[in-house]
N, C-alpha and C positions, 0 to 999 in steps of 0.2 A: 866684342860687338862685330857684327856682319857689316857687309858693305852695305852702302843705302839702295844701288840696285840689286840688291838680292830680293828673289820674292820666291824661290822656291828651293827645294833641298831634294837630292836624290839618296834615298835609303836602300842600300843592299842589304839579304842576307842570305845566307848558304845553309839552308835545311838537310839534316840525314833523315833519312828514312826510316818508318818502324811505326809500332802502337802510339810512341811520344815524340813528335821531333822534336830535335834540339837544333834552333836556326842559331846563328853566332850572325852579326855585323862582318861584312867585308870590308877593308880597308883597300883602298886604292889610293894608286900614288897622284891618280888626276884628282882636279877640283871636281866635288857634288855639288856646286850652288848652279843655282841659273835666276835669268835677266827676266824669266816668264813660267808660269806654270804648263801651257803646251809646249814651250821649248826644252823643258825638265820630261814633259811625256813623251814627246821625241827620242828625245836621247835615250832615257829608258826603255822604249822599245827595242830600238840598235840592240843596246847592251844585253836584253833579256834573249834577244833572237841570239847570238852568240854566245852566250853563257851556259855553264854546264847543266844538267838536269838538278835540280834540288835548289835553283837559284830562285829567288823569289827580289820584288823589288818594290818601291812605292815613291810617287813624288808627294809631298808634305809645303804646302803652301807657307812662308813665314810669316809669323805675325809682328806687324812692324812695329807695334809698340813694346813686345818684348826685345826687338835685337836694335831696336833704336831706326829701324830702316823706316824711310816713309816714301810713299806713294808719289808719283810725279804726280804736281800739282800742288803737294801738300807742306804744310811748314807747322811749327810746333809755336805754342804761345803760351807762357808760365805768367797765371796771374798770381798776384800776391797779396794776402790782405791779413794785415798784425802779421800774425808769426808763423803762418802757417800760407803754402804756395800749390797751385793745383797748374797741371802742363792739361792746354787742350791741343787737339790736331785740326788744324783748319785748312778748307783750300786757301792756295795762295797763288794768286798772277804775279809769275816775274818782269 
């Protein structure tokens, strides 16, 4: 599970060149999450301006109900009824 303020992820890959490229994921020893989707665009700029030719790159917004992350603002409510429980996401004032 991601941290709760994640909301974006930065995707590298390293493309060869030719009729088919074959891009592979780059692994980096820095974190790819970020606290914002233009703060993910940022950084990937940086990194694209300084990376070799064949680099290609993408930020990928997270979606919070699959990594468990929610929205400032937001809080989760699991109703139950007999034997079966449904989670909704609602705003919430702390």
């Amino acid at each position: 599970m991601m941290d709760p303020a994640t909301a974006a992820v930065m995707v590298l890959l390293l493309c060869s060149p030719g009729d088919a490229p074959v891009c592979k994921p780059i692994n980096t020893a820095s974190s790819r999450v970020f606290a914002s989707v233009s703060e993910c665009r940022s950084s990937l700029a940086e990194e694209l301006a300084r990376a070799p030719s064949g680099m290609i790159g993408r930020c990928q917004e997270v979606d919070p109900i699959t990594t468990g992350a929610l929205p400032a603002g937001y809080t989760t409510v699991t109703v139950s009824r007999g034997g079966s429980a449904v989670r909704y996401i609602v705003p919430h004032k702390k």
